[in-house]
mmJSON file of the N, C-alpha and C atoms, coordinates in Angstrom:
{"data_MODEL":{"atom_site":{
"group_PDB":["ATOM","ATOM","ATOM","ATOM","ATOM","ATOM","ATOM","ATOM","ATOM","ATOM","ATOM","ATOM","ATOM","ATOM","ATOM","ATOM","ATOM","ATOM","ATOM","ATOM","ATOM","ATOM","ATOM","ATOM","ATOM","ATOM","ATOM","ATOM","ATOM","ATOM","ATOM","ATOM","ATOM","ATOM","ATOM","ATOM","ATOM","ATOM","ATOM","ATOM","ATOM","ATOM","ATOM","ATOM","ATOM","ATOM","ATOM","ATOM","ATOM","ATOM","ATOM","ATOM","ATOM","ATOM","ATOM","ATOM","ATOM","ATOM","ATOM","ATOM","ATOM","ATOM","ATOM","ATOM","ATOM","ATOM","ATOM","ATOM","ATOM","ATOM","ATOM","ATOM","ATOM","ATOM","ATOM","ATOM","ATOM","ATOM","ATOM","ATOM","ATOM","ATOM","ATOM","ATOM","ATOM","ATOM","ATOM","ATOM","ATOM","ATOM","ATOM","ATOM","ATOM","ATOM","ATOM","ATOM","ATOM","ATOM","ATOM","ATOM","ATOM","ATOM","ATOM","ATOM","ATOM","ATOM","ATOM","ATOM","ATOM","ATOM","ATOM","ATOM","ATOM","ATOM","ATOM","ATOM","ATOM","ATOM","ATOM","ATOM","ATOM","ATOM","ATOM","ATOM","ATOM","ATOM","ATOM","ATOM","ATOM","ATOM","ATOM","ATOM","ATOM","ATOM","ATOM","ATOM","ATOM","ATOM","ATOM","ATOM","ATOM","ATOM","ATOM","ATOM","ATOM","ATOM","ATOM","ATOM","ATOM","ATOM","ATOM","ATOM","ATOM","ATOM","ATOM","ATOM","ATOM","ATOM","ATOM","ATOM","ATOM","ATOM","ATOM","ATOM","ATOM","ATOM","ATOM","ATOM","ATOM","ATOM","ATOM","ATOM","ATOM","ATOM","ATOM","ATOM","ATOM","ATOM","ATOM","ATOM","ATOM","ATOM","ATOM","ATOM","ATOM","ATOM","ATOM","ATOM","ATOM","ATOM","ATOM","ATOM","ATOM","ATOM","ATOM","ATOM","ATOM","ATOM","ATOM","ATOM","ATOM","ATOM","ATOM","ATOM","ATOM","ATOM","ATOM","ATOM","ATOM","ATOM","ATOM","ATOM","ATOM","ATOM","ATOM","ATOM","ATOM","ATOM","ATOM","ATOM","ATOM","ATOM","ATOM","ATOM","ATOM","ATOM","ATOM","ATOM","ATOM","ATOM","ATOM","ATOM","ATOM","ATOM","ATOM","ATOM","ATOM","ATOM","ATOM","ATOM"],
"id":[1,2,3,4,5,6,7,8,9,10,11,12,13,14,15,16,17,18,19,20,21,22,23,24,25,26,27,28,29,30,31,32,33,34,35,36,37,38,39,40,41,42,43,44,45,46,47,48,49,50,51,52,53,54,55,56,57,58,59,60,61,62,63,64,65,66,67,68,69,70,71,72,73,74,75,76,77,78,79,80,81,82,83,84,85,86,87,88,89,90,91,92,93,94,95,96,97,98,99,100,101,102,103,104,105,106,107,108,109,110,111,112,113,114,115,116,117,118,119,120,121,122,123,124,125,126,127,128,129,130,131,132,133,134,135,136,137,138,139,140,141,142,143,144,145,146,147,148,149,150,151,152,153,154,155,156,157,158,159,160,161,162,163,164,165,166,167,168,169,170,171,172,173,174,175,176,177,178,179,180,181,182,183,184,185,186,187,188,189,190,191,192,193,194,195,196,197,198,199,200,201,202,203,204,205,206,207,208,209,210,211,212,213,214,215,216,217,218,219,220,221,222,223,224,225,226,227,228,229,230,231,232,233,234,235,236,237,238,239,240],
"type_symbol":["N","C","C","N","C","C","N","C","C","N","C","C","N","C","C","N","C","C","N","C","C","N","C","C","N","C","C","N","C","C","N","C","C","N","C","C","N","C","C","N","C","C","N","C","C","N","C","C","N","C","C","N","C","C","N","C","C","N","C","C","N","C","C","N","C","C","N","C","C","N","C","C","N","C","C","N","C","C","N","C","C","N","C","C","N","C","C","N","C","C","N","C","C","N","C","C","N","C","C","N","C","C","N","C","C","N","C","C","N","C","C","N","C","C","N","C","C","N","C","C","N","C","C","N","C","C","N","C","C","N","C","C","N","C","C","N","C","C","N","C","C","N","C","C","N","C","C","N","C","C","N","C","C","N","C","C","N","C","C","N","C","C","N","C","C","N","C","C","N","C","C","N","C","C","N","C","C","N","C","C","N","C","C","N","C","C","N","C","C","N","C","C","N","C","C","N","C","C","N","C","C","N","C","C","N","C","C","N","C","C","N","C","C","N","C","C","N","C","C","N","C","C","N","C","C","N","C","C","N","C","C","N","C","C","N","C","C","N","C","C"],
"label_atom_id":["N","CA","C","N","CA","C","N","CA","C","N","CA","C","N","CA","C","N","CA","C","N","CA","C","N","CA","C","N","CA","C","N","CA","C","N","CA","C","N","CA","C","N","CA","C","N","CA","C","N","CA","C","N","CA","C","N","CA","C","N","CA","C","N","CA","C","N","CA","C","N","CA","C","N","CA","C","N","CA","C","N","CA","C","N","CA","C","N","CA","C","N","CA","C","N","CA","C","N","CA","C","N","CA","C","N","CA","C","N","CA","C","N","CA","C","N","CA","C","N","CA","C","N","CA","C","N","CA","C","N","CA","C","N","CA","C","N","CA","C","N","CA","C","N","CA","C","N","CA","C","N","CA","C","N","CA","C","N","CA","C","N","CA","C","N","CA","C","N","CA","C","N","CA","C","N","CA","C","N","CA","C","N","CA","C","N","CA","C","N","CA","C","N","CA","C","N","CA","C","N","CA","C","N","CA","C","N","CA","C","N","CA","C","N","CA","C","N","CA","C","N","CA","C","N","CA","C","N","CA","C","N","CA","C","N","CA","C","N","CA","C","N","CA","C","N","CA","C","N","CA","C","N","CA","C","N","CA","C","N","CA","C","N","CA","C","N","CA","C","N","CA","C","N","CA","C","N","CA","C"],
"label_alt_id":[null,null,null,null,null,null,null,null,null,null,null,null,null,null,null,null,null,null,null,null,null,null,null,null,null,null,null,null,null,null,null,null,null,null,null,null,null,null,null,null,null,null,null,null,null,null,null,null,null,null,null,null,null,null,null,null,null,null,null,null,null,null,null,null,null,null,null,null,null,null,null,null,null,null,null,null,null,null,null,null,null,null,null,null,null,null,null,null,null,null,null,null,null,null,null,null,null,null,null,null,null,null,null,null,null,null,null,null,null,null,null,null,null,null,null,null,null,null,null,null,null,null,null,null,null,null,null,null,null,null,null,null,null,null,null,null,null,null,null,null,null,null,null,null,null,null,null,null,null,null,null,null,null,null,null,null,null,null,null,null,null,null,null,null,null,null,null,null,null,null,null,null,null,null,null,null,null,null,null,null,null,null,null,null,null,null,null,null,null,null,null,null,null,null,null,null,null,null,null,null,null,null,null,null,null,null,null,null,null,null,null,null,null,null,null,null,null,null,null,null,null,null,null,null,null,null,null,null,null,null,null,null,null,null,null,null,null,null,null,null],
"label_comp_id":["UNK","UNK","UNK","UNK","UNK","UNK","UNK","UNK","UNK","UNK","UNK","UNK","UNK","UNK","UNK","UNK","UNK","UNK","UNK","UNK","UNK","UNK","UNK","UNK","UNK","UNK","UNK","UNK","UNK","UNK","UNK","UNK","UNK","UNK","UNK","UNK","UNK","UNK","UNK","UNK","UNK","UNK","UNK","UNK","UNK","UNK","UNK","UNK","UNK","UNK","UNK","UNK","UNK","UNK","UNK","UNK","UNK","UNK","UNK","UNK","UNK","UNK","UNK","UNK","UNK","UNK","UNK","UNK","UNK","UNK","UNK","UNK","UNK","UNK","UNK","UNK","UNK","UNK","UNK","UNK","UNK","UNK","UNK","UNK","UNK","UNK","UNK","UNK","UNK","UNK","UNK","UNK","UNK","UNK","UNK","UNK","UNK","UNK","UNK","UNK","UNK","UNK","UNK","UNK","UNK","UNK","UNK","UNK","UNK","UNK","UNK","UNK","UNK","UNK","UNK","UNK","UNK","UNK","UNK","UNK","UNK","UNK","UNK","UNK","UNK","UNK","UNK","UNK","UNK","UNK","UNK","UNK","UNK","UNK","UNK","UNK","UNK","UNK","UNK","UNK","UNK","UNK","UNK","UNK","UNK","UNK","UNK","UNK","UNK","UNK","UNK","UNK","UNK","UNK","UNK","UNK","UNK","UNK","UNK","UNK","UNK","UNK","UNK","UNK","UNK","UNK","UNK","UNK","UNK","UNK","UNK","UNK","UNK","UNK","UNK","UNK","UNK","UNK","UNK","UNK","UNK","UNK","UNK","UNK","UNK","UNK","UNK","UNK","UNK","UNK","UNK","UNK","UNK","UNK","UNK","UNK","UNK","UNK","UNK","UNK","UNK","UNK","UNK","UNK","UNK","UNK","UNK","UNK","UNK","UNK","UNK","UNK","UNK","UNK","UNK","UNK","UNK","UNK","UNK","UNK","UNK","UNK","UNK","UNK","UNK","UNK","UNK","UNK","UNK","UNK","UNK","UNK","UNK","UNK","UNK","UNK","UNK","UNK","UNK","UNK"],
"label_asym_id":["A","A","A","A","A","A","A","A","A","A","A","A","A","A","A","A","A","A","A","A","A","A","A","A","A","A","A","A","A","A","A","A","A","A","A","A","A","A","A","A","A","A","A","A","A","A","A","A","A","A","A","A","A","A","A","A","A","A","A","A","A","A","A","A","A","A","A","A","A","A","A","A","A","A","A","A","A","A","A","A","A","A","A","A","A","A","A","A","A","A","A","A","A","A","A","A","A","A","A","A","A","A","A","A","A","A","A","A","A","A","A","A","A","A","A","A","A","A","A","A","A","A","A","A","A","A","A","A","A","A","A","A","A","A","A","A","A","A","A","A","A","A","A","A","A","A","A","A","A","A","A","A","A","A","A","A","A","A","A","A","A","A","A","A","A","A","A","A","A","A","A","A","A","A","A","A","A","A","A","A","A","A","A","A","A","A","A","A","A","A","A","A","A","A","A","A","A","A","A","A","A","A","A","A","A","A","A","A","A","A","A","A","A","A","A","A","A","A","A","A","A","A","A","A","A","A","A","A","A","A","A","A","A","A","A","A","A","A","A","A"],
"label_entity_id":["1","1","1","1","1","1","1","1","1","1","1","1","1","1","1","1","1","1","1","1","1","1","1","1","1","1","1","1","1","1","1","1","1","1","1","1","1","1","1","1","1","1","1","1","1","1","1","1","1","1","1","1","1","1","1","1","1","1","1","1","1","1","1","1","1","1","1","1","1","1","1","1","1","1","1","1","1","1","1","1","1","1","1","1","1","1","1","1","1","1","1","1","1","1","1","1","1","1","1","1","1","1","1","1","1","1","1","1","1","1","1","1","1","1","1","1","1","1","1","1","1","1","1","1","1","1","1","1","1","1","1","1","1","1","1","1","1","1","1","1","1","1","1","1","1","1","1","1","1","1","1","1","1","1","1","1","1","1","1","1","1","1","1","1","1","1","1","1","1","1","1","1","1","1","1","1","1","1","1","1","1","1","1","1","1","1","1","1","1","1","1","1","1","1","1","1","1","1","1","1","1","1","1","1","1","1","1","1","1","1","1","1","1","1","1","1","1","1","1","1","1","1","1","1","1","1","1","1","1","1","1","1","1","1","1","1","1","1","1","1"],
"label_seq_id":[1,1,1,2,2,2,3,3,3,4,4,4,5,5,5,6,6,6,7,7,7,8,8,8,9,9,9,10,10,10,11,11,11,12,12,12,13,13,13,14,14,14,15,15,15,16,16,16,17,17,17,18,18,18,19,19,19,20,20,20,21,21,21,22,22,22,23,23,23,24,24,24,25,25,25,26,26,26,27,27,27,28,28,28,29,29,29,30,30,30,31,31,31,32,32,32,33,33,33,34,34,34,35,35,35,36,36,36,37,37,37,38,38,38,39,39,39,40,40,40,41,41,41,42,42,42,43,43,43,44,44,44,45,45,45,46,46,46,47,47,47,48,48,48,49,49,49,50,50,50,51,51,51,52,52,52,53,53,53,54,54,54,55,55,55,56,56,56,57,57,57,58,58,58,59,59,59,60,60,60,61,61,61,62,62,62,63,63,63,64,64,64,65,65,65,66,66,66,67,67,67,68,68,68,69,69,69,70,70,70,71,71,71,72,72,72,73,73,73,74,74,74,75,75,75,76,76,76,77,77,77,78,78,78,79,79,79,80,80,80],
"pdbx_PDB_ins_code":[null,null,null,null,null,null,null,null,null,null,null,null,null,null,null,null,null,null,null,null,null,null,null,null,null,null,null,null,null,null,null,null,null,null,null,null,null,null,null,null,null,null,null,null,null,null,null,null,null,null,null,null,null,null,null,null,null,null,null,null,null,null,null,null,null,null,null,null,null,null,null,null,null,null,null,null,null,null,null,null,null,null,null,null,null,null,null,null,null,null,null,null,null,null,null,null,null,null,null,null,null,null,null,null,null,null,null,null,null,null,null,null,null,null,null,null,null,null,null,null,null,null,null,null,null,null,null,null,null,null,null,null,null,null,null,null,null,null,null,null,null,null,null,null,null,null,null,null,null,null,null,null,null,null,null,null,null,null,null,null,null,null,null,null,null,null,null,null,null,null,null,null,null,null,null,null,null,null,null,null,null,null,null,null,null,null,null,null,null,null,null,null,null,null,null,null,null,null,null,null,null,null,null,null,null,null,null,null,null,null,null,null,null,null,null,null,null,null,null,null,null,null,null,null,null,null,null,null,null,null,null,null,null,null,null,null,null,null,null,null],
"Cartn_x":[103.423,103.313,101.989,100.979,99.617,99.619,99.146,98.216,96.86,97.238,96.066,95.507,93.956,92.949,93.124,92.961,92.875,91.948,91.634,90.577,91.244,91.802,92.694,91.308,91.403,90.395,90.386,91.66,92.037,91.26,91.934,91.292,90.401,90.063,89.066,89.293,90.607,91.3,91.21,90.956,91.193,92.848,93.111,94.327,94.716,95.738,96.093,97.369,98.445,99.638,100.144,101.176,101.924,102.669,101.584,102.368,102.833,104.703,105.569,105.486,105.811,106.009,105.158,105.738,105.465,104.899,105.554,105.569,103.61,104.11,103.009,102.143,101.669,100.92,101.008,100.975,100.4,99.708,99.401,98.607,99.167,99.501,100.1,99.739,98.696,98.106,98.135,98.329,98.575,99.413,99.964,101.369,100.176,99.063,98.638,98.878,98.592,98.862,97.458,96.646,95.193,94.183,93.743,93.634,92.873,91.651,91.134,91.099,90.748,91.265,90.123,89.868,88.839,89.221,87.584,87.514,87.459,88.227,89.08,88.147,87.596,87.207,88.235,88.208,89.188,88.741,89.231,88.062,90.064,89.543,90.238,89.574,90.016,89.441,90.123,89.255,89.47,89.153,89.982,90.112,89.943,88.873,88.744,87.968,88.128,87.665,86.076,85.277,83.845,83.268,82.216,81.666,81.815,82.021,82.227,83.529,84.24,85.564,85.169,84.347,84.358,84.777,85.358,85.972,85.081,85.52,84.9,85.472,85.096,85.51,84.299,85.358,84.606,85.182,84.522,85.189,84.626,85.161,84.721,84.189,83.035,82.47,82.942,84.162,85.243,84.548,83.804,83.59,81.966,81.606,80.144,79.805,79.165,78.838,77.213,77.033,76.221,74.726,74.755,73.463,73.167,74.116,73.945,74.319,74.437,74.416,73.027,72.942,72.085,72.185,72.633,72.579,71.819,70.851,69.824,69.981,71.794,72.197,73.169,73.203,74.61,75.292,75.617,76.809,77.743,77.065,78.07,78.892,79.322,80.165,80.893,80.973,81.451,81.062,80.177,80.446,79.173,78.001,76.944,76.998],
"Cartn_y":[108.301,106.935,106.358,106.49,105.637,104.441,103.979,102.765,102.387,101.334,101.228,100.012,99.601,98.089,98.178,96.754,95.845,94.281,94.113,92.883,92.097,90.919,90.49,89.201,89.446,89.218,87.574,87.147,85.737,84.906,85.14,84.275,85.05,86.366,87.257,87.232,87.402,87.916,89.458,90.058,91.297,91.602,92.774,93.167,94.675,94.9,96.432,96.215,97.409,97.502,98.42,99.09,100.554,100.762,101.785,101.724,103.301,102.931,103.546,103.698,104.915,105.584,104.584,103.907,103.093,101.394,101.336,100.17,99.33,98.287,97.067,96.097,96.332,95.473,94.227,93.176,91.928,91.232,90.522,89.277,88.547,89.128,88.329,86.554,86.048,85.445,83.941,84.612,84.021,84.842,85.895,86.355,86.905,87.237,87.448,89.148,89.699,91.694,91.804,90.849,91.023,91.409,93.029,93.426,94.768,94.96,95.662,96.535,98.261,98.428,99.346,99.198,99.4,101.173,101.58,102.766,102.014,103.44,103.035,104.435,104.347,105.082,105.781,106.816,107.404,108.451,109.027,109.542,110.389,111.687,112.638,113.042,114.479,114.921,116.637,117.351,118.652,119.626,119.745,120.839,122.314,123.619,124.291,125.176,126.36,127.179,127.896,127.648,127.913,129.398,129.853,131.047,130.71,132.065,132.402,131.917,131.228,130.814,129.198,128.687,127.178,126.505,125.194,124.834,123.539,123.507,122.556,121.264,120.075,118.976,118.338,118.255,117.47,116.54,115.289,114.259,113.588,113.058,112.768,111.714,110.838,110.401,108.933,108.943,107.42,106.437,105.604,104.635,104.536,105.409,105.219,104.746,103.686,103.681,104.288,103.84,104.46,104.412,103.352,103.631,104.098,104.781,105.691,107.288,107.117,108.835,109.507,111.137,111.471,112.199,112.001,112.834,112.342,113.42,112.994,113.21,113.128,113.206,111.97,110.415,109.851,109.663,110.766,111.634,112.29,112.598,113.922,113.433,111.625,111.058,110.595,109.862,109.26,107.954,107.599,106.406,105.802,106.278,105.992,105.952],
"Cartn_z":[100.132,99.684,100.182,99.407,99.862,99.284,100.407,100.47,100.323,99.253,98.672,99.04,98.255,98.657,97.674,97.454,96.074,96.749,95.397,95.059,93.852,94.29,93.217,91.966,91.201,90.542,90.071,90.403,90.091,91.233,92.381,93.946,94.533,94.425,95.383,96.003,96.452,97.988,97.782,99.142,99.212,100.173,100.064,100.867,99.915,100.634,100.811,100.698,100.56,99.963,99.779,99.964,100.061,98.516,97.531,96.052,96.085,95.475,95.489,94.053,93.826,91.93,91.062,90.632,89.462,89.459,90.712,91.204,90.92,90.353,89.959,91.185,91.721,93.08,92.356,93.481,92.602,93.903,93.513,94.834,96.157,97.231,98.483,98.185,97.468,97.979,96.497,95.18,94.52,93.336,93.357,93.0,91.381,91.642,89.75,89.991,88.884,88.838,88.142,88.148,87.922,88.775,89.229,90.511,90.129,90.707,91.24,92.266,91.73,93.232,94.084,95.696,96.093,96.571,97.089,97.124,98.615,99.259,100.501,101.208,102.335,103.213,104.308,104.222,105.048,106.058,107.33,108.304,108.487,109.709,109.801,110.895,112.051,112.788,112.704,112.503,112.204,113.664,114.772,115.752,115.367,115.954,115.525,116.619,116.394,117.208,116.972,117.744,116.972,117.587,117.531,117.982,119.287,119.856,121.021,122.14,120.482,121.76,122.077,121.51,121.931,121.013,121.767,120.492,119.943,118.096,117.88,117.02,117.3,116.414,115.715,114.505,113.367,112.872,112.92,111.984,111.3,110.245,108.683,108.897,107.576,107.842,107.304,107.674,106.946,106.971,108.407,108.797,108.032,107.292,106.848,105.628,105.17,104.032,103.361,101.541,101.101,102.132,103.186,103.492,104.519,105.317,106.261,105.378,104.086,103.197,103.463,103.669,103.845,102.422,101.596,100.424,99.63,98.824,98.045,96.794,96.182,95.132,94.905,94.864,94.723,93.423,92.961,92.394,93.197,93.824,94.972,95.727,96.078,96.6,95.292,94.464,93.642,93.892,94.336,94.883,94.344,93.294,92.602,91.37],
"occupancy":[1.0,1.0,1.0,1.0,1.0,1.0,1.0,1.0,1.0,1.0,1.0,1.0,1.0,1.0,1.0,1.0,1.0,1.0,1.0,1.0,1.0,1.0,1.0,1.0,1.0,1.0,1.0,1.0,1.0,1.0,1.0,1.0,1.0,1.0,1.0,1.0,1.0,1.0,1.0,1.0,1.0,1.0,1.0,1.0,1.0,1.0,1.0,1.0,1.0,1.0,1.0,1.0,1.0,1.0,1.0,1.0,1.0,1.0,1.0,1.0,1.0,1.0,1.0,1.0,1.0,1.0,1.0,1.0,1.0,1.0,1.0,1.0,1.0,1.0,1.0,1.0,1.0,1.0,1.0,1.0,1.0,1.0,1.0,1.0,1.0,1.0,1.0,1.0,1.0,1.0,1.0,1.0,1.0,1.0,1.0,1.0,1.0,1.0,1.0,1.0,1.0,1.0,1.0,1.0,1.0,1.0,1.0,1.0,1.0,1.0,1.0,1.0,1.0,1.0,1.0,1.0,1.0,1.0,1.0,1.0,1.0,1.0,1.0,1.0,1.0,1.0,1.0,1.0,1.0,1.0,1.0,1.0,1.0,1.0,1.0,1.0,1.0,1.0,1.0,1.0,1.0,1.0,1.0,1.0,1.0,1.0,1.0,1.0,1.0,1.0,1.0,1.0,1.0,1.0,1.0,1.0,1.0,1.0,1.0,1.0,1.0,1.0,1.0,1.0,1.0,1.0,1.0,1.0,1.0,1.0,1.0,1.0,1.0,1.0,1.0,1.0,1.0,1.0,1.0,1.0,1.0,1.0,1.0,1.0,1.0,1.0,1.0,1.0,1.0,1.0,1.0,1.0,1.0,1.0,1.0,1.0,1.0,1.0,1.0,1.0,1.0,1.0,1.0,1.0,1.0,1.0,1.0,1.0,1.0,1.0,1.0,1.0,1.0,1.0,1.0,1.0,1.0,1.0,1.0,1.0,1.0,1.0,1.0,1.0,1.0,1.0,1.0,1.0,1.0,1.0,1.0,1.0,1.0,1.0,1.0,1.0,1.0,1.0,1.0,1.0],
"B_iso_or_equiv":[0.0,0.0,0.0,0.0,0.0,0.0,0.0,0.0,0.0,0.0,0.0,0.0,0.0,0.0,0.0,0.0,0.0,0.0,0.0,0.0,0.0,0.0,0.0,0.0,0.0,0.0,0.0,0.0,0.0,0.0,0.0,0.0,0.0,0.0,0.0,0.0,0.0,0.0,0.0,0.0,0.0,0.0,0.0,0.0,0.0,0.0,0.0,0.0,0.0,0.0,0.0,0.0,0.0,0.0,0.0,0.0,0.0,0.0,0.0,0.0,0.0,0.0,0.0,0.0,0.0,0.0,0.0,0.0,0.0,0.0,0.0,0.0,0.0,0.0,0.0,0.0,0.0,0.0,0.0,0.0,0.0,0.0,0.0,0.0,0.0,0.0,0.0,0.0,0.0,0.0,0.0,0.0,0.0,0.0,0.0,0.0,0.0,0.0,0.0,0.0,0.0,0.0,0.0,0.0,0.0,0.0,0.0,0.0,0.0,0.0,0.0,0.0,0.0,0.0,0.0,0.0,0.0,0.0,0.0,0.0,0.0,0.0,0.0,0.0,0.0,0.0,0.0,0.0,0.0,0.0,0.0,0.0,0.0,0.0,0.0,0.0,0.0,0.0,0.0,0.0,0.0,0.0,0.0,0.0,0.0,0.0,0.0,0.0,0.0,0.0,0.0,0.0,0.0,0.0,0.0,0.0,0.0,0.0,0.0,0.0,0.0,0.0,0.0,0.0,0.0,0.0,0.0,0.0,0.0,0.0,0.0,0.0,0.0,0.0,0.0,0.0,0.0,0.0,0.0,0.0,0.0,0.0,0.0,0.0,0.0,0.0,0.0,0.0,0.0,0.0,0.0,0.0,0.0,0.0,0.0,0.0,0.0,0.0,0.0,0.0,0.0,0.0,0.0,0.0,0.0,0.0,0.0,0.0,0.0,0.0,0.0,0.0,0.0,0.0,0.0,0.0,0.0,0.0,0.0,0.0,0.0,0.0,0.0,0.0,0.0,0.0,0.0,0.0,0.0,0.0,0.0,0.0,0.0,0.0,0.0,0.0,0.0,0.0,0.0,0.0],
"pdbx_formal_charge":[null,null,null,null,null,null,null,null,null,null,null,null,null,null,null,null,null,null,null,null,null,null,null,null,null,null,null,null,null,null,null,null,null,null,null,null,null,null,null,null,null,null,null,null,null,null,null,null,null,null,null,null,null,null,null,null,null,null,null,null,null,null,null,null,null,null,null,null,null,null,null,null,null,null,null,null,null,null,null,null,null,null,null,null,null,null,null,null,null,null,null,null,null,null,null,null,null,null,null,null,null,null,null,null,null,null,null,null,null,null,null,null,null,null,null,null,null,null,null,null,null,null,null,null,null,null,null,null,null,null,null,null,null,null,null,null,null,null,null,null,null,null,null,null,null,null,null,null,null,null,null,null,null,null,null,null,null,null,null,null,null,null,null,null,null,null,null,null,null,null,null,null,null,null,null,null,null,null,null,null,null,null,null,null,null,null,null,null,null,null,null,null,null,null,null,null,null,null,null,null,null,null,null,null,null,null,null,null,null,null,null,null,null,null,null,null,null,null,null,null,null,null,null,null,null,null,null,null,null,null,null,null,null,null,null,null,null,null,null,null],
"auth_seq_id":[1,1,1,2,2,2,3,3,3,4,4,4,5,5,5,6,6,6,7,7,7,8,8,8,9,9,9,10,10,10,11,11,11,12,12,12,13,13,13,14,14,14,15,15,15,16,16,16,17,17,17,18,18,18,19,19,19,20,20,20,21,21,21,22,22,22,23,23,23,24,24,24,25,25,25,26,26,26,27,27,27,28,28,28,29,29,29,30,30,30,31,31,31,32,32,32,33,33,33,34,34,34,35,35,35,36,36,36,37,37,37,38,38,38,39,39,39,40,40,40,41,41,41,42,42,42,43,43,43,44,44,44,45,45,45,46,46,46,47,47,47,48,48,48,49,49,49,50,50,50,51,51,51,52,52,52,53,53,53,54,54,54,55,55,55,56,56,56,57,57,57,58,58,58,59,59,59,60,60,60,61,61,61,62,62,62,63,63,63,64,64,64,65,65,65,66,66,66,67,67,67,68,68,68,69,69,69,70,70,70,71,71,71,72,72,72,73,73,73,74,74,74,75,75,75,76,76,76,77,77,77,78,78,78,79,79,79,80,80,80],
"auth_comp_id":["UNK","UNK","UNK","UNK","UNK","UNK","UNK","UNK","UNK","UNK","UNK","UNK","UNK","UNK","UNK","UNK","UNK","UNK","UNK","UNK","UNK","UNK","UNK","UNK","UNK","UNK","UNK","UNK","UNK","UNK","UNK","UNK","UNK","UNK","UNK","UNK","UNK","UNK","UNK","UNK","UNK","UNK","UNK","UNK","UNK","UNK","UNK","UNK","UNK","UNK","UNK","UNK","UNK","UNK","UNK","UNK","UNK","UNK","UNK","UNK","UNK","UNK","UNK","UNK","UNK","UNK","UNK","UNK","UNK","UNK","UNK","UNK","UNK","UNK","UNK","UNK","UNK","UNK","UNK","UNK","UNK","UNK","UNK","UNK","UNK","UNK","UNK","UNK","UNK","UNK","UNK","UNK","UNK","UNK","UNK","UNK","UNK","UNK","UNK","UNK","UNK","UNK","UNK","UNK","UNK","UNK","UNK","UNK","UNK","UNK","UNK","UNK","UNK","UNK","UNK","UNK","UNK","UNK","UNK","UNK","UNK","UNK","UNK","UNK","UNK","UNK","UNK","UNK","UNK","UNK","UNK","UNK","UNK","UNK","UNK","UNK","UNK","UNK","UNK","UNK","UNK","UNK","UNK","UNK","UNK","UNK","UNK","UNK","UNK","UNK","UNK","UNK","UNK","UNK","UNK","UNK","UNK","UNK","UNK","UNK","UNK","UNK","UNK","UNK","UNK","UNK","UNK","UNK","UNK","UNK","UNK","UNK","UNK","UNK","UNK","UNK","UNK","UNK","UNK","UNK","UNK","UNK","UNK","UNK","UNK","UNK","UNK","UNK","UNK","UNK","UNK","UNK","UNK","UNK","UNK","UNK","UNK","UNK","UNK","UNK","UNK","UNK","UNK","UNK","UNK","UNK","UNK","UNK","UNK","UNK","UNK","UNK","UNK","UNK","UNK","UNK","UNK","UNK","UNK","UNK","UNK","UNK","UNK","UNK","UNK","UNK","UNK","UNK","UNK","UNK","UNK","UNK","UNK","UNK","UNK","UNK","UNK","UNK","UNK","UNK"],
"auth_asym_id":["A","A","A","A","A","A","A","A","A","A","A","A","A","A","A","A","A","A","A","A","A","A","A","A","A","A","A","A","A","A","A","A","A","A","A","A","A","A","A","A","A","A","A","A","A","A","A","A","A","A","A","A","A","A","A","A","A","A","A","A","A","A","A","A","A","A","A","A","A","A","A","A","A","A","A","A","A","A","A","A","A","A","A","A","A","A","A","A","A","A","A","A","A","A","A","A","A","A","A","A","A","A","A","A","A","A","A","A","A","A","A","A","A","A","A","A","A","A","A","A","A","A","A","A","A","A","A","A","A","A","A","A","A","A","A","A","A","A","A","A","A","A","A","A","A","A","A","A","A","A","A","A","A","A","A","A","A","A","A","A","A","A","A","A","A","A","A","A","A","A","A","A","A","A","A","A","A","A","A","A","A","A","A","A","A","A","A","A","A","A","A","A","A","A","A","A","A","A","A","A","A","A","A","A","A","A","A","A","A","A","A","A","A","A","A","A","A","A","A","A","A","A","A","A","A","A","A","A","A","A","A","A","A","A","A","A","A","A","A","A"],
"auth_atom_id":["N","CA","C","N","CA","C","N","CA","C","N","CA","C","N","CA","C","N","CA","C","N","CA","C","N","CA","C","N","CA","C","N","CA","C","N","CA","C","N","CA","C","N","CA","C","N","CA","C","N","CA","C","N","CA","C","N","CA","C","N","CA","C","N","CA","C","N","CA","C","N","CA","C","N","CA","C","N","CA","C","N","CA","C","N","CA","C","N","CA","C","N","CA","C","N","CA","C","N","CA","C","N","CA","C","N","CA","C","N","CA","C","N","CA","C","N","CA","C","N","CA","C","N","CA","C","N","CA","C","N","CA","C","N","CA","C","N","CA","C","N","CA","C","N","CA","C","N","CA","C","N","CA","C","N","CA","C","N","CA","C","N","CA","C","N","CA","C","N","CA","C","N","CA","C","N","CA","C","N","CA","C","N","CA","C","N","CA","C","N","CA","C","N","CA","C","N","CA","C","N","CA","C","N","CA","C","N","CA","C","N","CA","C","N","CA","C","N","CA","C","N","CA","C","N","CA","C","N","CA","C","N","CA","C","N","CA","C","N","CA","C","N","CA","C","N","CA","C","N","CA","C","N","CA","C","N","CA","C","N","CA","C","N","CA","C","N","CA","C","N","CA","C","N","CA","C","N","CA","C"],
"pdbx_PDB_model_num":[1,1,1,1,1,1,1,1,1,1,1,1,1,1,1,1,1,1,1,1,1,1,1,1,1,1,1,1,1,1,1,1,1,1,1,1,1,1,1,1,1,1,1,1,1,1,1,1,1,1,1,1,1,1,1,1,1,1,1,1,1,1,1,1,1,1,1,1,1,1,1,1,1,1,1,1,1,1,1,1,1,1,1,1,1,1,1,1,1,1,1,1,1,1,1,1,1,1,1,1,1,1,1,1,1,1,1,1,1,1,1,1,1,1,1,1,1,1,1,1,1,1,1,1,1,1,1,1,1,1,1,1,1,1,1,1,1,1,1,1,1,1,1,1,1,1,1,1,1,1,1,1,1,1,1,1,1,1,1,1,1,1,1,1,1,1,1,1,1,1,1,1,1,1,1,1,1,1,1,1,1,1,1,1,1,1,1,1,1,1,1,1,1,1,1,1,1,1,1,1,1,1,1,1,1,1,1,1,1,1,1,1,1,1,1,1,1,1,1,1,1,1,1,1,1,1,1,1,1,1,1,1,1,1,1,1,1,1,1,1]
}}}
């Protein structure tokens, strides 16, 4: 069951919301189902064993936006 952002397009409130199957979001804030929905950044931490037996962590780059991208393609996020 994810949770999603939304941008309600009536008041420009933002907020978030847990959508189940089918289920219709609407506005905490003024009850409209006229709503946008945002690309949500998400981060993780991947434990792992690296050469020689050390171990290594990696974690995603959730908290970053387009202008800390070092990519010299923005296609390759979706996010261009």
């Amino acid at each position: 069951m994810p949770i999603y952002e939304y941008t309600c397009n009536a008041c420009k409130k933002d907020f978030e919301t847990l959508v189940m199957g089918s289920f219709k979001p609407q506005c905490p804030s003024c009850d409209s189902q006229d709503l946008s929905r945002l690309m949500s950044a998400c981060g993780f931490v991947s434990k792992s064993i690296g050469p020689g037996g050390a171990p290594q962590v990696s974690k995603s780059a959730g908290s970053s936006g387009c202008g800390s991208c070092a990519s010299s393609n923005c296609g390759s996020c979706g996010m261009g």
